[in-house]
C-alpha positions as a Markdown table, in Angstrom:
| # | Residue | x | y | z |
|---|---|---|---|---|
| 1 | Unk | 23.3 | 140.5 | -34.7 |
| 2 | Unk | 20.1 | 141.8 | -35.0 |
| 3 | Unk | 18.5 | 144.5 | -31.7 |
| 4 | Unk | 14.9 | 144.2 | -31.2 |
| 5 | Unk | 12.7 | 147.2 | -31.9 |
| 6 | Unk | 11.8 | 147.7 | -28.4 |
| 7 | Unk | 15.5 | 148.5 | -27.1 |
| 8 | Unk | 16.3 | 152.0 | -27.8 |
| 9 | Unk | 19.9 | 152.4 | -25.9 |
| 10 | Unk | 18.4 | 154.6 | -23.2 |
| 11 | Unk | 18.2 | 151.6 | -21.5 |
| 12 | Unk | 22.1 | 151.9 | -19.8 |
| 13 | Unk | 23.0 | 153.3 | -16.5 |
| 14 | Unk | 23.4 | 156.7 | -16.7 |
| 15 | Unk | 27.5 | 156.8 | -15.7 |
| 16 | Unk | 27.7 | 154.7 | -19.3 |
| 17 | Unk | 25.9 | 156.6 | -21.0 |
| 18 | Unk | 28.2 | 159.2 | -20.0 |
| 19 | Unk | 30.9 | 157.7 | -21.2 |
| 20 | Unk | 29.3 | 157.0 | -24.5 |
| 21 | Unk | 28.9 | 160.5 | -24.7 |
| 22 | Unk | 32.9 | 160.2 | -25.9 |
| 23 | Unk | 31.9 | 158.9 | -29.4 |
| 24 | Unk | 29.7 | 160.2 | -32.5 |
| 25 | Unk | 26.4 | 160.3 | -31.6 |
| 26 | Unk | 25.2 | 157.3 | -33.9 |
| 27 | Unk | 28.4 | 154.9 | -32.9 |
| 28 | Unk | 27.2 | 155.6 | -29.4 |
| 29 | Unk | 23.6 | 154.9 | -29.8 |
| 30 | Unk | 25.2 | 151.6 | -31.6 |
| 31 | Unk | 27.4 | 150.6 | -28.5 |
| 32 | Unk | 24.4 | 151.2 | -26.1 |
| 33 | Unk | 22.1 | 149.4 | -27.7 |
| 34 | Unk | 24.0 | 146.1 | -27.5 |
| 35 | Unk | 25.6 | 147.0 | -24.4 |
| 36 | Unk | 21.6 | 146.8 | -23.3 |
| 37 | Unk | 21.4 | 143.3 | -25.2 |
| 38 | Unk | 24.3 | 142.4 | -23.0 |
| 39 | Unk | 22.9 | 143.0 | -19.9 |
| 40 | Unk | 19.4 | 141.4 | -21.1 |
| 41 | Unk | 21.1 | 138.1 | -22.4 |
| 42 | Unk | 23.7 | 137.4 | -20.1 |
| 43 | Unk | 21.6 | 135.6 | -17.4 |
| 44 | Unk | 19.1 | 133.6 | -19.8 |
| 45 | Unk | 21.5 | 133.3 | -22.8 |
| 46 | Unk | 25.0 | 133.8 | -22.1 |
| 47 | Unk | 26.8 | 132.9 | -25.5 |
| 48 | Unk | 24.3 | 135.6 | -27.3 |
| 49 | Unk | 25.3 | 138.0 | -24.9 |
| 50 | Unk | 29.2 | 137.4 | -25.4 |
| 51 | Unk | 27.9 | 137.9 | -29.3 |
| 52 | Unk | 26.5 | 140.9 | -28.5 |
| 53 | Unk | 29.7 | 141.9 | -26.4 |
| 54 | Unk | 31.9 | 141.5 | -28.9 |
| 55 | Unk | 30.2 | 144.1 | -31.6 |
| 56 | Unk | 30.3 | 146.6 | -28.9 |
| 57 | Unk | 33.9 | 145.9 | -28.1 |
| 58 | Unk | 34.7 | 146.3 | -32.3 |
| 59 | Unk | 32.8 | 149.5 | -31.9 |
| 60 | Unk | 34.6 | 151.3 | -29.0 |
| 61 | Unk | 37.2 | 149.1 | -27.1 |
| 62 | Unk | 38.4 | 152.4 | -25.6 |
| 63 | Unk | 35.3 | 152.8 | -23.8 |
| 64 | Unk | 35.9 | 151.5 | -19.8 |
| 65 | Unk | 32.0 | 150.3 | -19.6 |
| 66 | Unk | 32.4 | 148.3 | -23.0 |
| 67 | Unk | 35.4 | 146.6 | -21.9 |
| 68 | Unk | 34.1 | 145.7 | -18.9 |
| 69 | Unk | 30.9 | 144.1 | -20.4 |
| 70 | Unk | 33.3 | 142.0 | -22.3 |
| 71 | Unk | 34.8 | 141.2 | -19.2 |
| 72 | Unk | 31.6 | 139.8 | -17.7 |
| 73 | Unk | 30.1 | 138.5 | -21.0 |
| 74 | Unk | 33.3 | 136.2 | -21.2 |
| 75 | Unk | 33.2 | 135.3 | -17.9 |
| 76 | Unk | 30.0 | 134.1 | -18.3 |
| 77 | Unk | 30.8 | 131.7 | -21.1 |
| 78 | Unk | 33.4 | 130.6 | -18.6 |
| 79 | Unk | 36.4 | 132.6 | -21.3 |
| 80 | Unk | 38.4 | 133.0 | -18.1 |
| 81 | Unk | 41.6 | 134.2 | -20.1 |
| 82 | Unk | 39.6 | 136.5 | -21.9 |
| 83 | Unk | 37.6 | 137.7 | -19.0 |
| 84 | Unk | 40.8 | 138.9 | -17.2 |
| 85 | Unk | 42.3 | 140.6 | -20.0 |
| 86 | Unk | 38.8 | 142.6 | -20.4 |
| 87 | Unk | 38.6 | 143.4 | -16.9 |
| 88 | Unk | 42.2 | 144.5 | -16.4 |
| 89 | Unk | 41.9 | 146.9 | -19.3 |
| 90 | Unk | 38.7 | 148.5 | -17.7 |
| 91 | Unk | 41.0 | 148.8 | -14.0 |
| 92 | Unk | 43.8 | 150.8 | -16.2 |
| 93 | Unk | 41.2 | 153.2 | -17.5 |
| 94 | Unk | 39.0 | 153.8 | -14.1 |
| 95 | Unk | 41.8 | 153.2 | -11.8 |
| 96 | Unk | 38.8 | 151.1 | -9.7 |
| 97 | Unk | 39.5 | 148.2 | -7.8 |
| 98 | Unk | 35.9 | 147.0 | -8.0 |
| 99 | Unk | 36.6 | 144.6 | -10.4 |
| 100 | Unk | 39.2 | 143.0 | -8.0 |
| 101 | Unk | 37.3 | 140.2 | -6.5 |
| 102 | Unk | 36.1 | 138.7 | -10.2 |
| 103 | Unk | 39.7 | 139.1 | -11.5 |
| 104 | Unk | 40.7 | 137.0 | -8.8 |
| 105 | Unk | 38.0 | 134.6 | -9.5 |
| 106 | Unk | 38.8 | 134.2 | -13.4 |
| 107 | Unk | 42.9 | 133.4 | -11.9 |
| 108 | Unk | 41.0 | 130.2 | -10.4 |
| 109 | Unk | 38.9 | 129.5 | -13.5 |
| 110 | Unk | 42.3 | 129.5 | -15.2 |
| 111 | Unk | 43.5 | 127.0 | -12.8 |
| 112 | Unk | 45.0 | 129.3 | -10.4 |
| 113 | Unk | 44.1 | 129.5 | -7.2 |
| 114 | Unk | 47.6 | 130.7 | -5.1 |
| 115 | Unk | 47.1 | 133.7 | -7.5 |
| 116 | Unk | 43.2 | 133.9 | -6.1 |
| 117 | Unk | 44.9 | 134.2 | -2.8 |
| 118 | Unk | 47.6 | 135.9 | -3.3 |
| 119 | Unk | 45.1 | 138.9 | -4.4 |
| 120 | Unk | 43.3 | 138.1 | -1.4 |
| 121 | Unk | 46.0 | 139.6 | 0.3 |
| 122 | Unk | 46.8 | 142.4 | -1.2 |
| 123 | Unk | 45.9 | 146.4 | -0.4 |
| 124 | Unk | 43.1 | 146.7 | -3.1 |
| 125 | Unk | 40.9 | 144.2 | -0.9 |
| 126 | Unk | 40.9 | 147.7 | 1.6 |
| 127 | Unk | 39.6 | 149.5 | -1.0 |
| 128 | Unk | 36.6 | 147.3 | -1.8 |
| 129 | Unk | 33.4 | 148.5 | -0.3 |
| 130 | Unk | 31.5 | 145.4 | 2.3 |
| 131 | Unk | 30.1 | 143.9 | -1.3 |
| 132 | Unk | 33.3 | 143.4 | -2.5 |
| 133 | Unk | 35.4 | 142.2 | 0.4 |
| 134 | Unk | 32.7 | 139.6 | 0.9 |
| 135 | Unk | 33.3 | 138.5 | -2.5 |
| 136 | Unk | 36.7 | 138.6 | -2.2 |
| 137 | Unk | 35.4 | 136.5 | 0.6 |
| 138 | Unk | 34.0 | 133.9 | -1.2 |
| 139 | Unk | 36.7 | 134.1 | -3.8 |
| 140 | Unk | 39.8 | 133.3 | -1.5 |
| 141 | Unk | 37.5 | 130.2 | 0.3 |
| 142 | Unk | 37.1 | 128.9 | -3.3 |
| 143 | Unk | 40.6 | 129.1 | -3.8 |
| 144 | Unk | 41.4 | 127.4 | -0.6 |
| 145 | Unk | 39.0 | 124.5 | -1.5 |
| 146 | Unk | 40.5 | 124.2 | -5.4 |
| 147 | Unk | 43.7 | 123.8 | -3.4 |
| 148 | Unk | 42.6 | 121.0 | -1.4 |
| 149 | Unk | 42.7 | 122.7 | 1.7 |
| 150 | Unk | 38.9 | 122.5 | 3.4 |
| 151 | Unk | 39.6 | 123.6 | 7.0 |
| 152 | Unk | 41.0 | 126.9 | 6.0 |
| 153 | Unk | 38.5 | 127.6 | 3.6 |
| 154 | Unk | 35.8 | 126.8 | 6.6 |
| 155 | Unk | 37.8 | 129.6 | 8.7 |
| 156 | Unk | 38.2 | 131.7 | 5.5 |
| 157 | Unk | 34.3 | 132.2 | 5.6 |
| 158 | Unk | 34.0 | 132.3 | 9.4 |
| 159 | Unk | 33.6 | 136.9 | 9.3 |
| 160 | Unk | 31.2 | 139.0 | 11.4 |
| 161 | Unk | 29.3 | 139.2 | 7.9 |
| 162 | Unk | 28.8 | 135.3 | 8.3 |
| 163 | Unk | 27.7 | 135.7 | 11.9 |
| 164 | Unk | 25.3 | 138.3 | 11.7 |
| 165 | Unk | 21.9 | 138.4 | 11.6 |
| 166 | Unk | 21.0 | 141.3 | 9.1 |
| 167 | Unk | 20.5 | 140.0 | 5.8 |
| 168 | Unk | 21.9 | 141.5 | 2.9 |
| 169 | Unk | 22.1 | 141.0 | -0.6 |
| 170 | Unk | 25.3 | 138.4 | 0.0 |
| 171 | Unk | 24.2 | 137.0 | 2.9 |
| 172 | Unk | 22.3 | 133.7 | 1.2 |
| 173 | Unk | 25.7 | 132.9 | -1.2 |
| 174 | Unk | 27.8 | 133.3 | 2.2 |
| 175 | Unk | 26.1 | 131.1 | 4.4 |
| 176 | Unk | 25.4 | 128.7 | 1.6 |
| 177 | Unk | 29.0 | 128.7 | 0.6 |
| 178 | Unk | 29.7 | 127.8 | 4.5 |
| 179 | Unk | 27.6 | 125.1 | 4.4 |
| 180 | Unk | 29.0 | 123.8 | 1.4 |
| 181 | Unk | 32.3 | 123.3 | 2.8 |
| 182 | Unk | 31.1 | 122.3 | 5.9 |
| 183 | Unk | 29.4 | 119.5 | 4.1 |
| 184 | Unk | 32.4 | 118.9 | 2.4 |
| 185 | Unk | 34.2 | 118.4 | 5.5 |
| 186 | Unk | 31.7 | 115.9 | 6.8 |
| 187 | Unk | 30.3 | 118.4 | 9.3 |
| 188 | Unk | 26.8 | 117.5 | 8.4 |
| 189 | Unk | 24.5 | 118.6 | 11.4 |
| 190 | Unk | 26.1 | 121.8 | 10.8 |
| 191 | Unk | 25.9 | 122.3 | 7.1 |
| 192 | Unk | 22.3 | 121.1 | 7.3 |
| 193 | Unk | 21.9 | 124.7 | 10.0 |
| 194 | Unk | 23.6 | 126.5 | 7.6 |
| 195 | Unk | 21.5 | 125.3 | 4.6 |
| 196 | Unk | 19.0 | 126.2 | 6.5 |
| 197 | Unk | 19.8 | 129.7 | 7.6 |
| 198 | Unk | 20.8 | 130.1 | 3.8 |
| 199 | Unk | 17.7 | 129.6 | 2.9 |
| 200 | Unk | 16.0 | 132.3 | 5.7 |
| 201 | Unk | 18.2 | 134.7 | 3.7 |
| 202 | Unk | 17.3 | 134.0 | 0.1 |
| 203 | Unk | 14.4 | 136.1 | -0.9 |
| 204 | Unk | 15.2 | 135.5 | -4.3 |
| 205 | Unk | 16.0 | 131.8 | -5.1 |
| 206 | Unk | 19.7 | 132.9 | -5.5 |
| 207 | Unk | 20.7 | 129.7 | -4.5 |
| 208 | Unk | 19.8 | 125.7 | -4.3 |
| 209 | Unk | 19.8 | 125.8 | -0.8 |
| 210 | Unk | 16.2 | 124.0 | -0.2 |
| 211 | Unk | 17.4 | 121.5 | -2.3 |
| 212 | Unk | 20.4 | 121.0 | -0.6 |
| 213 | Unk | 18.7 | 120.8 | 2.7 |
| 214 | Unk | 15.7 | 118.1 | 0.9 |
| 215 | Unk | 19.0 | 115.8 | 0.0 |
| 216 | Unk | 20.6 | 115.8 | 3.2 |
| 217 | Unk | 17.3 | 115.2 | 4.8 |
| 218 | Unk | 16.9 | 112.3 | 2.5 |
| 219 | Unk | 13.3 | 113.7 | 1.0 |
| 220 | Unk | 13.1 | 112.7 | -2.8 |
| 221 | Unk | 11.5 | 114.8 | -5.9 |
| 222 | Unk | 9.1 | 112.8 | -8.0 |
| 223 | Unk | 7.7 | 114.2 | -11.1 |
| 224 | Unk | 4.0 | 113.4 | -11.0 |
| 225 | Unk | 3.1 | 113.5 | -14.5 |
| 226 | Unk | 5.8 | 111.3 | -15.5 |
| 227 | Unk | 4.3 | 108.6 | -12.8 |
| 228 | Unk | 1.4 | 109.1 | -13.9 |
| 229 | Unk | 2.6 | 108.9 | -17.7 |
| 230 | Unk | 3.9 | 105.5 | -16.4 |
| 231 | Unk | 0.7 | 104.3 | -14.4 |
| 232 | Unk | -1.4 | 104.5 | -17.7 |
| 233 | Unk | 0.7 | 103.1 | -20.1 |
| 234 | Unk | 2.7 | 103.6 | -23.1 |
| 235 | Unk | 1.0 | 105.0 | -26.0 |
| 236 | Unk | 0.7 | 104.0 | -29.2 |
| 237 | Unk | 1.9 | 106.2 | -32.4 |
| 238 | Unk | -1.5 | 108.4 | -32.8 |
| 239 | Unk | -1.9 | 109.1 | -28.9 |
| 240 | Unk | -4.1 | 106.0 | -28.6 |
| 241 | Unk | -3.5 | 103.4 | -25.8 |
């Protein structure tokens, strides 16, 4: 797969290029450079980056930071199986729990939710810094909900992180998370609040929040050039009416 001009490798956080630093000079230039096309793609263009992921992993699967790309790039194009295999093997090289919480959520994306849980549970999730135990968060009341069971994953989310008012960078996906199973629950009053307070928290557009909010308050989204398209009248082959 071809690497633009403009990337040069140097691109990578600076722990991966350190670990690059384990291969021939030119391999590792190689590796970085579509480690970089990885982290450009996976967003906007997920199956090119899982392309991309894939000659890095030919290149130097014993590298932690290229198996862990392949972990994410696969997760991304929703590979679950493939994901989990990826992300393990990074965990046996680091020793690092960080990638607990995404492990567990590629057990539910296999269609395995008591697993989800069961990880939940165990003395990793200590380990985790606030980030990741909210994850883990999220991932255990996703579990609860594939399972069916919408109360507990109500009270799953109910954490002084949901409660407070300082807004950090998982603060939107938490509260909109609660009011999505709240709504799911037919708690509406209160998953229209906590739409709302989701959307307080998210600077960013994270989430779909205000739309959520514009449906349960029944507001409708009209394209206006397409009304208009329809006011004047179809068109005939050349553009003329």
């Amino acid at each position: 797969m071809p690497i633009p001009e403009d990337v040069t490798g140097e691109e990578i956080d600076k722990d991966v290029r350190q670990e690059l630093q384990s291969l021939p000079k030119t391999l590792a230039e190689d590796v970085a450079k579509n480690l970089v096309m990885v982290a450009r793609l996976i967003d906007e263009d997920p199956e090119r980056a899982y392309g991309y992921s894939k000659i890095a992993l030919r290149l130097a699967s014993r590298v932690a930071a290229v198996r862990e790309a392949a972990g994410f790039a696969a997760y991304a194009v929703q590979k679950y199986a493939e994901a989990l295999a990826e992300f393990r093997a990074a965990r046996r090289m680091t020793g690092n729990v960080e990638l607990w919480p995404v492990m567990a959520d590629c057990e539910r994306g296999l269609g395995r939710p008591e697993r989800a849980l069961a990880m939940a549970g165990e003395p990793e999730v200590q380990k985790l810094d606030k980030a990741g135990q909210v994850e883990m968060r999220l991932v255990a009341a996703g579990a609860r909900r594939d399972m069916g069971q919408l109360d507990a994953a109500i009270v799953t989310l109910q954490s002084p992180e949901l409660a407070s008012n300082s807004v950090q960078p998982w603060t939107a996906r938490l509260r909109y998370a609660y009011a999505d199973a709240l709504l799911a629950a037919g708690r509406e009053d209160e998953a229209r609040e906590w739409f709302a307070k989701a959307i307080e928290s998210d600077k960013d557009g994270t989430t779909d929040a205000s739309d959520r909010l514009a449906e349960l308050d029944g507001v409708e989204f009209v394209d206006a050039f397409d009304d208009t398209a329809a006011a004047e009248g179809p068109e005939d082959s050349d553009g003329a009416k």
